[in-house]
C-alpha positions in Angstrom: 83.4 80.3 87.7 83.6 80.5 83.9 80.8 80.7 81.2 80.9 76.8 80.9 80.0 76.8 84.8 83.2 75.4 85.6 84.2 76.9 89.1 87.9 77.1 89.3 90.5 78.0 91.9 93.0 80.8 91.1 96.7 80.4 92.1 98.5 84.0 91.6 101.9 81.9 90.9 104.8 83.2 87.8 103.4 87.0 88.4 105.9 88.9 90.3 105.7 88.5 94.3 105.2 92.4 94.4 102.0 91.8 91.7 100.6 88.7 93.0 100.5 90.5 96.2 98.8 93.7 95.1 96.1 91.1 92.9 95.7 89.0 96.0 94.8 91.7 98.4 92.1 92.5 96.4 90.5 89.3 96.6 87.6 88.6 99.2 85.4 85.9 99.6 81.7 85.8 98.2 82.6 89.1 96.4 82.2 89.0 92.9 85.1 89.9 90.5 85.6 91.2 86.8 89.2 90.1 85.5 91.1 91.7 82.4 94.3 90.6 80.2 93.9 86.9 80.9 94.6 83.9 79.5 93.1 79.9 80.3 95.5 77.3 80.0 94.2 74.2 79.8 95.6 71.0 80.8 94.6 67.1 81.4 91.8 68.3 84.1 93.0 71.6 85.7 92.6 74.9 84.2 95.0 78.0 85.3 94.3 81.5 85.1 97.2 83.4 83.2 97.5 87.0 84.3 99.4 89.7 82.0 102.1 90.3 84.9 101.9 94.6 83.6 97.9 94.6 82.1 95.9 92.4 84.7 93.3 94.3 86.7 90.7 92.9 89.2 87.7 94.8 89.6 85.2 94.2 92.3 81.4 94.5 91.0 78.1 95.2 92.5 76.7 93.0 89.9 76.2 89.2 91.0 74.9 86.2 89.9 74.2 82.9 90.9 76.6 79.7 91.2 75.0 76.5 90.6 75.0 74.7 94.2 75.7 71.1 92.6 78.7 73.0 91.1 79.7 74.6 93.8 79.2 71.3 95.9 81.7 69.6 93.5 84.2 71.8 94.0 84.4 72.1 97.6 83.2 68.5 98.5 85.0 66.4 95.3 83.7 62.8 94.8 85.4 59.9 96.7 87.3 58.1 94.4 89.6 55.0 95.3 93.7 55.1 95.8 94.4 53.4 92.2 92.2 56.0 90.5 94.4 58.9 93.0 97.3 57.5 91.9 95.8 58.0 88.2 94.8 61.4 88.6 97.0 64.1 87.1 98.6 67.3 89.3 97.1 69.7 90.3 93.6 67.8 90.6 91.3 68.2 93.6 89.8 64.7 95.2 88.6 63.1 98.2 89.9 59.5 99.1 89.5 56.4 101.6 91.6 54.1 102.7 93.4 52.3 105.5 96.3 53.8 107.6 99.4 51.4 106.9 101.6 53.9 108.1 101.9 56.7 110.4 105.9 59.0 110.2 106.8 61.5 112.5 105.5 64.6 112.3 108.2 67.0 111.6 107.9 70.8 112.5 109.8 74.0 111.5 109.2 77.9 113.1 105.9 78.4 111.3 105.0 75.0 109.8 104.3 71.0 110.7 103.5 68.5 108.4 103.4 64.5 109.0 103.0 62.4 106.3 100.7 59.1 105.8 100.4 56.2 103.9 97.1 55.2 102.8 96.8 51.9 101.5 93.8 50.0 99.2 92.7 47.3 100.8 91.2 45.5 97.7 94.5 46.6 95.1 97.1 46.6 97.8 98.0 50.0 96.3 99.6 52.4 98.3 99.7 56.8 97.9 101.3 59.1 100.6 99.4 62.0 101.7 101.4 65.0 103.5 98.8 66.8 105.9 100.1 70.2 106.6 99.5 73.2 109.3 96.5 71.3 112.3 95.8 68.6 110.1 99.3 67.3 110.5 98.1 66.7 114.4 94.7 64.8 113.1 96.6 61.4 112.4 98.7 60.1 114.8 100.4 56.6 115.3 97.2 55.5 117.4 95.1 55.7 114.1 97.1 52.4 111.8 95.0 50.3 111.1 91.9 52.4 110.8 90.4 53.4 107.8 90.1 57.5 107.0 88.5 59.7 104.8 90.4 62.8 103.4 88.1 64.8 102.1 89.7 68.0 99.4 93.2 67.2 98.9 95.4 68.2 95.9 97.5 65.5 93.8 101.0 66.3 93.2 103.9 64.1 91.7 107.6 64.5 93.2 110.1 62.5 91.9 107.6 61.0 89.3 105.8 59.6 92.5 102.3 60.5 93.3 101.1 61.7 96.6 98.7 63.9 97.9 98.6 67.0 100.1 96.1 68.5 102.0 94.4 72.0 101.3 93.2 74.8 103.8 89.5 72.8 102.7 90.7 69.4 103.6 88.7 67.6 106.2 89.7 64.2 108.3 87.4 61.7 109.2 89.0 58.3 111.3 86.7 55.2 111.5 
């Protein structure tokens, strides 16, 4: 959480593997953290955390302090907002959505990973957004579900190919009407 009592999620990406490993170790849950030689970049709605690849250090502290629970709320349980405002949304942004299934693809599998994809569709706008649902929530959806109409609770926008979809996060929660 910053001073503005924005709580944000940290992605140690463009470090080093060998430094984002060593920062990432460090990192526990409902601990409490002082970070040095950083940097916030700011952009449309998301916020990343630059580390100084050779000067960032993460020091644990005794010292805590209070997260506002509406804040905290937001962040792990984001409003429910509609396919054409998803499809609005830039990357990177964290939202929940409703919709109907119009379609249901294989689910495709590798050694250490599955992943099906979906598409959601708007009943009132017609518009349509994919959603890949990775690791057990792939298994969540299956062809049995078209037609019904879901929640997906946390997922994560991303554009590929200038096309926006979503993808689900290790928060993302399933819920078929």
């Amino acid at each position: 959480m910053d001073e503005e009592g924005t709580v944000m999620e940290v992605h140690l990406v463009s470090i080093g593997k060998q430094t984002a490993k060593r920062l990432a170790q460090k990192l526990h849950k409902r601990k409490f953290y002082i970070i040095t030689h950083f940097s916030l970049n700011k952009r449309e709605e998301c916020t990343y955390l630059r580390l100084s690849a050779d000067k960032a250090k993460i020091f644990q502290t005794a010292k805590q302090f209070t997260l506002p629970q509406e804040k905290v709320q937001e962040f792990f349980h984001p409003a429910q907002c509609t396919i054409p405002h998803a499809l609005a949304s830039p990357k990177k942004r964290r939202l929940s959505v409703g919709g109907t299934i119009a379609q249901v693809y294989e689910l495709k599998q590798g050694s250490n990973w599955k992943r099906r994809d979906v598409l959601l569709s708007d009943n009132s706008t017609g518009k349509k957004i994919c959603c890949k649902l990775w690791g057990d929530h792939a298994t969540k959806i299956t062809e049995t579900n078209k037609g019904s109409t879901v929640t997906i609770e946390n997922v994560e926008v991303d554009v590929y190919n200038d096309n926006h979809q979503l993808r689900s996060t290790n928060m993302t929660t399933i819920q078929v009407f």
